[in-house]
C-alpha positions as CSV (number, residue, x, y, z in Angstrom):
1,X,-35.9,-89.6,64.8
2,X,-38.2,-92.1,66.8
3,X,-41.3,-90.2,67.9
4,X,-41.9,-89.0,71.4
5,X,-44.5,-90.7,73.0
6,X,-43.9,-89.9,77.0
7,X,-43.0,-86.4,78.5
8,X,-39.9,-88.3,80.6
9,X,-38.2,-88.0,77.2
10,X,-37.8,-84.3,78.1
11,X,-35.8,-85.2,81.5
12,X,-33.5,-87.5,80.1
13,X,-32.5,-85.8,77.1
14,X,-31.7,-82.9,79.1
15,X,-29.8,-84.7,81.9
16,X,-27.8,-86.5,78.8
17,X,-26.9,-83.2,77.3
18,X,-26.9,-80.5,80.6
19,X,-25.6,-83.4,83.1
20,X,-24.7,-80.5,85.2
21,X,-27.0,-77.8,85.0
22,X,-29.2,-76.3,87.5
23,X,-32.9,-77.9,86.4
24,X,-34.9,-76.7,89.6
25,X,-33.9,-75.3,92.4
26,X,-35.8,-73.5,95.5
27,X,-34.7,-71.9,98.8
28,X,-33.1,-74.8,99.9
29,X,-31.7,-76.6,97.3
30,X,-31.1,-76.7,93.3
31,X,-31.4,-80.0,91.3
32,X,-29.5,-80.5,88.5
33,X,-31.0,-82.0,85.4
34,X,-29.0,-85.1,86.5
35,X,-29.9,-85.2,90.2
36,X,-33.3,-84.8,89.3
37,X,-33.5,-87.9,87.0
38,X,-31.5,-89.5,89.4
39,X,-34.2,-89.4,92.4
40,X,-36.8,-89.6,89.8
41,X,-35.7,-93.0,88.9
42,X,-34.4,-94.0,92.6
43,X,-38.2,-92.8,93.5
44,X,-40.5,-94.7,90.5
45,X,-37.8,-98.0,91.3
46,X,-39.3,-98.2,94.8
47,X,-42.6,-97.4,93.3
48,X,-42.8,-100.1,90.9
49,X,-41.3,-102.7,93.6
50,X,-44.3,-101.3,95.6
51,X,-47.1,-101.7,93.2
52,X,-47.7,-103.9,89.9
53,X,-50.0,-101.6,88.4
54,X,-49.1,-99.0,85.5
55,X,-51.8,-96.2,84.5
56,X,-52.8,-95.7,88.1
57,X,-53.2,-92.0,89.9
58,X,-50.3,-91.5,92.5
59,X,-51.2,-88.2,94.8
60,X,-48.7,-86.4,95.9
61,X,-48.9,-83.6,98.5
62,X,-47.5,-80.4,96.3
63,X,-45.1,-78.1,97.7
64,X,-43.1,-75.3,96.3
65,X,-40.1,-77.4,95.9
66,X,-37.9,-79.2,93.3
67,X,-38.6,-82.5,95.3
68,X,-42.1,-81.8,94.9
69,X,-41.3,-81.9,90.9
70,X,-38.8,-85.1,91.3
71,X,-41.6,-86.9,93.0
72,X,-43.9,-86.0,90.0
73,X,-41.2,-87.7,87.4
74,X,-40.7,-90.1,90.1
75,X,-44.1,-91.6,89.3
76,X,-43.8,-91.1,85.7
77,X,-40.9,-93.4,85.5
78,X,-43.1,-96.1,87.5
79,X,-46.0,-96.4,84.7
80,X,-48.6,-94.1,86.1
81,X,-49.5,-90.8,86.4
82,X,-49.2,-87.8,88.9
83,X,-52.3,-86.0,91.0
84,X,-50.7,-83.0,92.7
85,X,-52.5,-82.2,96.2
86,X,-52.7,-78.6,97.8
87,X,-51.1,-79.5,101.3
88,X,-53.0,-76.3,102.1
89,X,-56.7,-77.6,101.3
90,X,-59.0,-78.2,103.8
91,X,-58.5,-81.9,105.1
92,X,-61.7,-82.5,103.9
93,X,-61.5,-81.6,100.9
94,X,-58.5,-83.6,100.7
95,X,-60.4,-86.6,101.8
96,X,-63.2,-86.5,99.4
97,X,-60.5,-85.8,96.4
98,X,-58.8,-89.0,97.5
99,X,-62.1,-90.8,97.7
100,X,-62.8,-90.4,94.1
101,X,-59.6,-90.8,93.1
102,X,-58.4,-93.9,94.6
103,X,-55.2,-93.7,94.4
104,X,-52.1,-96.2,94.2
105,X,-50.3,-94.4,96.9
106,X,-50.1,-90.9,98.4
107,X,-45.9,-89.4,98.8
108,X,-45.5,-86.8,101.2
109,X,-42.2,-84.8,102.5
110,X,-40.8,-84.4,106.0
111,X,-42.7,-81.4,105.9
112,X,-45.9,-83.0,104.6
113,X,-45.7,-86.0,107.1
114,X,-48.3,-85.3,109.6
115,X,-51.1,-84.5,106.8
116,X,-50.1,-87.5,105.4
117,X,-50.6,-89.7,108.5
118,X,-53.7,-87.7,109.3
119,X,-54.7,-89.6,105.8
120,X,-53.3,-92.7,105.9
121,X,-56.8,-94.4,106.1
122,X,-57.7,-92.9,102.9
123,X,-55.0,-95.3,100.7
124,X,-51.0,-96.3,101.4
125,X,-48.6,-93.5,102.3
126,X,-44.8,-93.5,100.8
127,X,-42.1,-90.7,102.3
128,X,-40.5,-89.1,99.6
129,X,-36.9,-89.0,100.8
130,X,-37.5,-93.3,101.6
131,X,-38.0,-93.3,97.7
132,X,-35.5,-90.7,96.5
133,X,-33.1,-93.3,98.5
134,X,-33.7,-96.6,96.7
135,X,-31.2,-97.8,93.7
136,X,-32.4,-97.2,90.4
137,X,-32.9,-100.1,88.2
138,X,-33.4,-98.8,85.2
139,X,-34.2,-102.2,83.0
140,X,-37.5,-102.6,85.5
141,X,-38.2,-98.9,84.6
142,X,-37.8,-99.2,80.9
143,X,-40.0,-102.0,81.2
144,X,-42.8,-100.1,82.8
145,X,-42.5,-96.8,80.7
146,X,-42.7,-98.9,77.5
147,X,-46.1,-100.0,78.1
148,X,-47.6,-96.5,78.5
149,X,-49.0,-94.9,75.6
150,X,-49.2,-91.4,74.7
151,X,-53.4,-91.4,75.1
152,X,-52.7,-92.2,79.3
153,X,-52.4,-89.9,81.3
154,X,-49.6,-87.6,82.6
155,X,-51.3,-85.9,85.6
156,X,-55.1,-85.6,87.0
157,X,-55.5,-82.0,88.4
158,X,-58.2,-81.3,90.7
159,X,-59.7,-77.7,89.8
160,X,-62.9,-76.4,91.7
161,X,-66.0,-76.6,89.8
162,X,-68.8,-73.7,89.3
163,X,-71.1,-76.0,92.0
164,X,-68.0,-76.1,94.8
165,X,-67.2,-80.3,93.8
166,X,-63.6,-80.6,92.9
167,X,-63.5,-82.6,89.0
168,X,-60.5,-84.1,88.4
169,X,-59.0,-83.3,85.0
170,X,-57.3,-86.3,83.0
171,X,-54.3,-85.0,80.5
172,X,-52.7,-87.3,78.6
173,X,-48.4,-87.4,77.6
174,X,-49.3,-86.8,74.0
175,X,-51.2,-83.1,74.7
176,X,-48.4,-82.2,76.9
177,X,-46.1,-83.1,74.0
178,X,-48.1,-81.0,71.7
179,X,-48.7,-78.2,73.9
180,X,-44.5,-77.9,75.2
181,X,-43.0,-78.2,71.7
182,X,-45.4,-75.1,70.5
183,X,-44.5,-73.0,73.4
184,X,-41.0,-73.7,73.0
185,X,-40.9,-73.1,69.2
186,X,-43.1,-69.9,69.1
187,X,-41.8,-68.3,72.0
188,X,-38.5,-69.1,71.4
189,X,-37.1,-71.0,74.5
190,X,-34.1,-72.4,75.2
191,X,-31.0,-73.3,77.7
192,X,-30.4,-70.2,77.6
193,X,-33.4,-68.9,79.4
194,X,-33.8,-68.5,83.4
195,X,-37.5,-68.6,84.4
196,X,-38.9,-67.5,88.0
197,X,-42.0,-70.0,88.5
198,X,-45.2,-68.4,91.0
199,X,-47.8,-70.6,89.7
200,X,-48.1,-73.4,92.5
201,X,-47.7,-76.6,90.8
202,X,-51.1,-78.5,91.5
203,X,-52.4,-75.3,89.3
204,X,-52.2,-76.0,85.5
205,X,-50.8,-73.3,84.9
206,X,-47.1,-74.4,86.5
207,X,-47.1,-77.5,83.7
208,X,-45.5,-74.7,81.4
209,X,-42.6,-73.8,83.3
210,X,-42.2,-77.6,84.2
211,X,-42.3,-78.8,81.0
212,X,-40.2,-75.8,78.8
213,X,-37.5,-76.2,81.5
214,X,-37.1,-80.0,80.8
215,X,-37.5,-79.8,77.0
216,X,-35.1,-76.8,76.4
217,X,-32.7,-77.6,79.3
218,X,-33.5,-73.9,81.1
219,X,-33.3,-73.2,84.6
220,X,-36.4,-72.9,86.9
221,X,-35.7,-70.1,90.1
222,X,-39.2,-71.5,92.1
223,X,-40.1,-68.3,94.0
224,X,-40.1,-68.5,97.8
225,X,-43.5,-68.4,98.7
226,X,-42.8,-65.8,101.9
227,X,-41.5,-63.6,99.0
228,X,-45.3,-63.2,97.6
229,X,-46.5,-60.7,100.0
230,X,-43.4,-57.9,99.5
231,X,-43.6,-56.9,95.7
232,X,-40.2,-55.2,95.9
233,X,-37.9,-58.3,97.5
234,X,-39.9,-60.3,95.1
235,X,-39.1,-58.0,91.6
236,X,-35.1,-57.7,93.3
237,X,-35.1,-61.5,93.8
238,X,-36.0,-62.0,90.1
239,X,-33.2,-59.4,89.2
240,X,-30.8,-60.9,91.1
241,X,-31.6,-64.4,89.3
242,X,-31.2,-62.7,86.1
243,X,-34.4,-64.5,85.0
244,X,-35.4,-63.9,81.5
245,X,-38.8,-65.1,81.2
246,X,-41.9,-64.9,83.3
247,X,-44.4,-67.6,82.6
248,X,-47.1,-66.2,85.2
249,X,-50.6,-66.1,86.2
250,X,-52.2,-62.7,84.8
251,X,-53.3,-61.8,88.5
252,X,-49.2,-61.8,89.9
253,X,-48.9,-59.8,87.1
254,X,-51.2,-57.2,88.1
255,X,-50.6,-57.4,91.9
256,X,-46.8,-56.0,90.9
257,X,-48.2,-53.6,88.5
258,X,-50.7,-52.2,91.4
259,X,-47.8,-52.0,93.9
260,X,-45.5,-49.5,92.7
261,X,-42.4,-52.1,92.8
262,X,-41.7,-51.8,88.6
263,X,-41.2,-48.0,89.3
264,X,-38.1,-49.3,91.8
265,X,-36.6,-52.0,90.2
266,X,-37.5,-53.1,87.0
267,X,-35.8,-56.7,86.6
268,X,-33.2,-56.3,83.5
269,X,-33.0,-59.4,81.9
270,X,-36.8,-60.2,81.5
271,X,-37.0,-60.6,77.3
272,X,-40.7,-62.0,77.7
273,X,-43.4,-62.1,79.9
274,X,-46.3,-65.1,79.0
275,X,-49.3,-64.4,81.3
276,X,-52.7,-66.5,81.4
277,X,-55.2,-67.5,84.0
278,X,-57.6,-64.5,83.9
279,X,-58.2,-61.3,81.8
280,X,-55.5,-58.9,81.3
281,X,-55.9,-55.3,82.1
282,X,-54.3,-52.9,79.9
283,X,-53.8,-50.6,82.7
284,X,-51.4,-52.3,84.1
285,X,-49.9,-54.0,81.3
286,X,-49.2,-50.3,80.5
287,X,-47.2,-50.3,83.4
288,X,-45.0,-52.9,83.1
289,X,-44.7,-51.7,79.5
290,X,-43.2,-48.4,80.6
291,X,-41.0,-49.6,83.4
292,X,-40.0,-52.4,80.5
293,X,-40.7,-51.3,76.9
294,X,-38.5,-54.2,75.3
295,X,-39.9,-57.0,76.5
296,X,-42.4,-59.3,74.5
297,X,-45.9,-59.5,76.3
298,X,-48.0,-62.5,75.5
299,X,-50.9,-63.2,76.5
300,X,-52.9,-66.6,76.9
301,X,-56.2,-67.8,77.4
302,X,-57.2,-71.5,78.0
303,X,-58.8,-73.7,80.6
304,X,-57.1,-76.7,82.3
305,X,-59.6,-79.1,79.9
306,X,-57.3,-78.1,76.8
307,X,-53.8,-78.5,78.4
308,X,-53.2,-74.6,79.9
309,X,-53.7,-72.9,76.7
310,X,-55.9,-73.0,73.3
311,X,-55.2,-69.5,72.2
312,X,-52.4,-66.8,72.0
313,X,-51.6,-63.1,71.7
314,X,-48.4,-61.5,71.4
315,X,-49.0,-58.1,72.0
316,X,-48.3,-55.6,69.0
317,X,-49.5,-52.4,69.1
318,X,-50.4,-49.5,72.4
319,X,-53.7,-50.5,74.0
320,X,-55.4,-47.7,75.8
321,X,-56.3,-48.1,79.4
322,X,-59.8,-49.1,79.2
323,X,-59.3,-51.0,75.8
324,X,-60.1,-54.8,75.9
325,X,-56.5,-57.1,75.0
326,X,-57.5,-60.3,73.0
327,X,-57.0,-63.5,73.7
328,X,-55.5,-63.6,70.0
329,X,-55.9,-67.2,67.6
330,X,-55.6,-70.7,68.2
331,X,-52.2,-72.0,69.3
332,X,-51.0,-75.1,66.5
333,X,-53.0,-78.1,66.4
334,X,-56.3,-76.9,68.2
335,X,-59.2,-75.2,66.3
336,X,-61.1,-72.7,68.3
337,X,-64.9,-71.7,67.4
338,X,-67.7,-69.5,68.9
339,X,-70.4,-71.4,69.2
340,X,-74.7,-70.4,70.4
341,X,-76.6,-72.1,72.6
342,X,-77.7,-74.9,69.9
343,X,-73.6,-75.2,68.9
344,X,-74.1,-73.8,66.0
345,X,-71.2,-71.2,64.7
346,X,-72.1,-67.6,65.4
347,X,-72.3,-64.4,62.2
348,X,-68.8,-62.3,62.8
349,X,-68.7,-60.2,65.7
350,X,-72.0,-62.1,67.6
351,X,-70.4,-63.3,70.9
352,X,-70.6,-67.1,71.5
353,X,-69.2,-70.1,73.9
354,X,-65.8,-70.4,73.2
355,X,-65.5,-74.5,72.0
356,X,-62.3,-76.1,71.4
357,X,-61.1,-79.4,69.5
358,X,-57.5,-80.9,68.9
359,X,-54.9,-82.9,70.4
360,X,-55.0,-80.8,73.4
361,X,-58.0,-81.6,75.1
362,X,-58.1,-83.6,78.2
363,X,-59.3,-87.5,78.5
364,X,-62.6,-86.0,80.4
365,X,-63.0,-85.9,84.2
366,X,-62.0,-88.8,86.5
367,X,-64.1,-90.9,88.0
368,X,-67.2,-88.5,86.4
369,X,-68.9,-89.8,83.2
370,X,-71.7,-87.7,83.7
371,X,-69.9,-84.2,83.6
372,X,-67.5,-85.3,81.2
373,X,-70.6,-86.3,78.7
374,X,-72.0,-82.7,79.1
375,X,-68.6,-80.9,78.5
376,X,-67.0,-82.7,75.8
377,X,-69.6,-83.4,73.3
378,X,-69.9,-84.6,69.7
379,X,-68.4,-81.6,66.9
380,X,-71.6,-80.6,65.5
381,X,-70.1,-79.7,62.2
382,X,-69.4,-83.5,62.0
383,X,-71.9,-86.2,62.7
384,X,-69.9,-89.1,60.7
385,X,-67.2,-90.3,63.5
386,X,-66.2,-89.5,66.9
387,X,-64.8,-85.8,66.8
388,X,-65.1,-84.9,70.2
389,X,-65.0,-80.4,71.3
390,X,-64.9,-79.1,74.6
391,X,-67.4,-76.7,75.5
392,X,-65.5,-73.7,77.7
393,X,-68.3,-72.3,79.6
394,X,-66.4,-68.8,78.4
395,X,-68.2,-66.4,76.0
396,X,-65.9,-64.8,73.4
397,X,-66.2,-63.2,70.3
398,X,-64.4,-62.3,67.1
399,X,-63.2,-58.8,66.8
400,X,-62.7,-56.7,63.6
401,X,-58.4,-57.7,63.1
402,X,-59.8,-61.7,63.3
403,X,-58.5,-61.8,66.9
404,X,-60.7,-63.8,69.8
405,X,-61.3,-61.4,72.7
406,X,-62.8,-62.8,75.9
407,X,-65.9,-61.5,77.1
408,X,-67.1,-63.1,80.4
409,X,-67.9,-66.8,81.7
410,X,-71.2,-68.1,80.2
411,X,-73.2,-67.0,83.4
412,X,-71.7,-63.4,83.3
413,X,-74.0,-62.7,80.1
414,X,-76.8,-60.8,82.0
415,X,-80.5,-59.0,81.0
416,X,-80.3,-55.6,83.0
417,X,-82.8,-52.8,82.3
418,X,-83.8,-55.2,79.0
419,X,-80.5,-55.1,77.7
420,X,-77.8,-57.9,77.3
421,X,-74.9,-57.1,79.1
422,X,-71.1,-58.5,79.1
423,X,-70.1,-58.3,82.7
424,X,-66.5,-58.9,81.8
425,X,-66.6,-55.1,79.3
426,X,-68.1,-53.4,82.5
427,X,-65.0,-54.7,84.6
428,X,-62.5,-53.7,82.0
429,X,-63.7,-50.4,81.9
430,X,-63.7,-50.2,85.5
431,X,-60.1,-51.7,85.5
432,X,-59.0,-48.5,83.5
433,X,-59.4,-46.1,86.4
434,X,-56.2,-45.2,87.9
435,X,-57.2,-45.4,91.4
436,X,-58.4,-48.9,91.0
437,X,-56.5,-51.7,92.6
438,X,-58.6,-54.9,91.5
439,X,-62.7,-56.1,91.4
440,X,-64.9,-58.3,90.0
441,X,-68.9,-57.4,88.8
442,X,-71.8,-60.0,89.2
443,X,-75.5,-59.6,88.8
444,X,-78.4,-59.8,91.4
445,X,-80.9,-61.1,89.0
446,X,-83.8,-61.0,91.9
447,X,-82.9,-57.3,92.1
448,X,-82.1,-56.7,88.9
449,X,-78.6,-54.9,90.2
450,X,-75.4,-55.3,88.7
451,X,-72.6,-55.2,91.7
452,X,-69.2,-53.4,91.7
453,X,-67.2,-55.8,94.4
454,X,-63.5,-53.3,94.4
455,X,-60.4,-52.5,96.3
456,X,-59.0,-48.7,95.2
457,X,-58.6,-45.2,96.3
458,X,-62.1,-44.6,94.9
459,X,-65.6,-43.7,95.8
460,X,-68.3,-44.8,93.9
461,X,-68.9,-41.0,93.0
462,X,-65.7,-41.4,91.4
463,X,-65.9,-44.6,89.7
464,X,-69.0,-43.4,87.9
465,X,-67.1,-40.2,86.7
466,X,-64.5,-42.3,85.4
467,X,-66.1,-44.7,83.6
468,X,-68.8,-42.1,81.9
469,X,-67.1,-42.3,78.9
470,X,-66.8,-45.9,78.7
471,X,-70.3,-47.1,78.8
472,X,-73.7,-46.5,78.6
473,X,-75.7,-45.3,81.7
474,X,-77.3,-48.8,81.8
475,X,-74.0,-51.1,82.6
476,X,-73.1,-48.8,85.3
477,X,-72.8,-50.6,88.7
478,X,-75.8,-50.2,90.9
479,X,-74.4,-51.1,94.4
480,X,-70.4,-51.0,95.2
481,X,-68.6,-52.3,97.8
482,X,-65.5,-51.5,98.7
483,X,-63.0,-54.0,100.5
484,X,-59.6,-53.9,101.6
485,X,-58.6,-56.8,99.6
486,X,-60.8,-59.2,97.3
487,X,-60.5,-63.2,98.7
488,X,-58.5,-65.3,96.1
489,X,-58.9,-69.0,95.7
490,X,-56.4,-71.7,95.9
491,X,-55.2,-71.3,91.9
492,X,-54.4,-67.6,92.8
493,X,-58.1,-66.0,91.1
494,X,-60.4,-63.8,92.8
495,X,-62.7,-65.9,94.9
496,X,-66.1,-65.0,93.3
497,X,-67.9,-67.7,94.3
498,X,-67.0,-66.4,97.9
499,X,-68.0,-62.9,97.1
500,X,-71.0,-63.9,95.7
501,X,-72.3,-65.8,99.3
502,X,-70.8,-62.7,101.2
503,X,-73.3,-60.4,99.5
504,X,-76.4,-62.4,98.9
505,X,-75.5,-63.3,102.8
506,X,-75.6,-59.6,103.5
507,X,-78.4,-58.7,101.2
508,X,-80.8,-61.1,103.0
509,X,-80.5,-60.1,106.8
């Protein structure tokens, strides 16, 4: 069997084996695995009649449609590599993306066309439907696919960094490769399964749906977007699909165990549910668990810098609410270490930065040398050839079964009172009262307060009663405040950044 070297290889042995089958489909339409190479090739024809380059970024305004994820192939089959853009980002921000990214062109929708003329000064514009509506020559295309390697890149996706500046993150075909044939083989996947996407697709976290469905030959239901405010149409809409899996951001996940839908209508067909994005709360994994005791609950922890995910957990045994769920061991071909501030490995059960190294980790940051030298540095255990690990920023730590648990991001290690403090054991102790909807903890260091940002049917009287138990007097929160909602960011996380200017804002009038 000739080895794999470009994740196209995925749509066209599905179209040669499920010609017919449903690939994508949205509110408006459903692609077969066909249809969708079809335009994908029509699409990276006019593309490669546009432009002689291969290996260049192509932008292209992201939507929650299967056109959106034609286009992406599209520009596969011409040689380069795909940069999906948040049509809903600030135009801005869009502009100063764009600057650093230079791109070949930038392929818009009907729906996207006025953003994309607003931009047109920024680099040439293509309409999707113009390219979908080209012939396909398919020699030219072989041509241009055979000279990419499986070191370039796939796609570049822009994620915010800690200081507000977008970095672009480089993934090359062969980590994609790696990371899609574990997923399918430990999970189990195949054309059998029917999965209900929510991650938007310029958030990492989408690549897994995208890429299962086109290696197994599944079916993708992309969930209409209107559908994300009413839990209960939402939970019916993946009944009605008969959806077996849920590959989902750990924060969708909550939101439907917080709003009573499971209790109503507990989607039948669902065998597995593979969450990752933020921590999980065993609170409301215990919900879902009662309204759906059979189904396999995973959950995943990685950052976009390792291709979506470095290690796994599938969930096998009862976790009490206020018990922390690990992240679990390394997924195949990546080695993951806890490392201090020097990089050298921690004793058993000391926290450290979670480090990473293996096929999976990106190419570095586009168009940043300097950021990309500080986060993917040298293996310290190995100072005889290039070995290159990828410092997380995340503090972890190795638990008693030899399972990684999370702990907090770097900066969420605190001194309060003289002690060192985990913010992220604080919030999963708080996460464990029933009355508590979601929240997020960060530290005034010029105060020396720890702050309890929350939405619940909770006083802080009450939170301090509940969590008595948990922790020691000295982690408790010293200021709460109570919102109706907490602000999320593009990807779908709480906002903490935002939070974090709201107080201080506050705090300093």
């Amino acid at each position: 069997m000739a080895m794999q070297k470009n994740v196209l290889e995925y749509l066209q042995s599905s179209a040669a084996r499920f010609p017919d089958k449903p690939a994508f489909s949205d509110e408006h339409e459903t692609l077969t695995f066909s249809a969708m190479n079809s335009r994908a090739q029509a699409l990276g024809t006019h593309i490669a009649s546009r432009a002689q380059s291969i290996n260049r970024p192509i932008a292209v305004l992201s939507e929650r449609t299967a056109s959106t994820l034609a286009a992406f192939m599209g520009v596969l089959y011409s040689g380069n590599y795909y940069v999906p853009i948040d049509s809903q980002m600030p135009v801005e921000r869009i502009r100063g993306i764009l600057a650093r990214l230079d791109p070949l062109l930038l392929i818009y929708s009907d729906d996207t066309r006025t953003l994309a003329e607003t931009l047109s000064d920024c680099c040439p514009t293509l309409s999707a439907a113009e390219g979908f509506a080209a012939t396909p020559d398919t020699a030219l295309l072989d041509a241009r696919v055979a000279k990419v390697l499986d070191i370039d890149p796939v796609y570049v996706i822009f994620t915010s960094g800690s200081t507000g500046e977008p970095k672009g993150i480089v993934i090359p075909h062969r980590a994609v490769i790696d990371f899609t044939e574990w997923m399918a083989d430990t999970f189990g996947f195949s054309d059998q399964d029917i999965m209900a996407n929510q991650a938007p697709f310029y958030f990492d976290l989408s690549v897994k749906d995208i890429y299962v469905t086109l290696k197994c030959g599944a079916t993708t239901h992309i969930i209409p977007k209107k559908l994300f405010m009413f839990p209960l149409p939402m939970l019916k809409f993946i009944d009605e699909k008969r959806v077996t899996s849920l590959i989902w951001a750990t924060a969708a996940f909550h939101m439907l165990a917080n709003s009573g839908g499971l209790e109503k209508c507990a989607p039948k067909s669902i065998n597995k549910v593979v969450l990752g994005g933020e921590a999980m709360y065993a609170k409301q994994l215990n919900i879902w668990r009662r309204a759906l005791p059979d189904v396999c609950y995973v959950n995943l922890y990685g950052p976009t810098e390792v291709t979506v995910d470095c290690t796994y957990y599938i969930i096998d045994r009862e976790y009490a609410d206020h018990e922390m769920i690990p992240i679990g061991i390394a997924c195949e071909n990546k080695e993951v270490m806890l490392l201090d501030d020097e990089l050298r490995p921690v004793p058993p059960g000391e926290p450290g930065e979670i480090c990473v190294r293996g096929a999976g980790l990106a190419r570095g940051y586009y168009g940043d040398p300097e950021k990309t030298a500080a986060a993917f540095v040298q293996n310290p255990a190995n100072p005889w050839y290039p070995d290159v690990i990828y410092r997380t920023g995340d503090m972890g730590v190795l638990n008693a079964d030899g399972l990684f648990v999370f702990l907090t991001r770097r900066d969420g290690q605190i001194k309060h009172m003289g002690y060192r403090i985990e913010l992220g054991e604080i919030e999963t102790a708080l996460s464990a009262l029933p009355q508590m909807r979601e929240l997020a903890c960060f530290f005034d260091d010029g105060r020396d307060k720890i702050i309890c940002t929350y939405a619940g049917e909770v006083d802080p009287d009450g939170i301090i009663c509940g969590i008595r138990d948990f922790l020691p007097k000295y982690m408790y929160p010293n200021i709460f405040r109570r919102m109706e909602t907490l602000p999320r960011n593009a990807n779908g996380k709480i906002d903490r950044v935002k939070l974090k200017e709201e107080y201080f804002n506050e705090a300093d009038h």
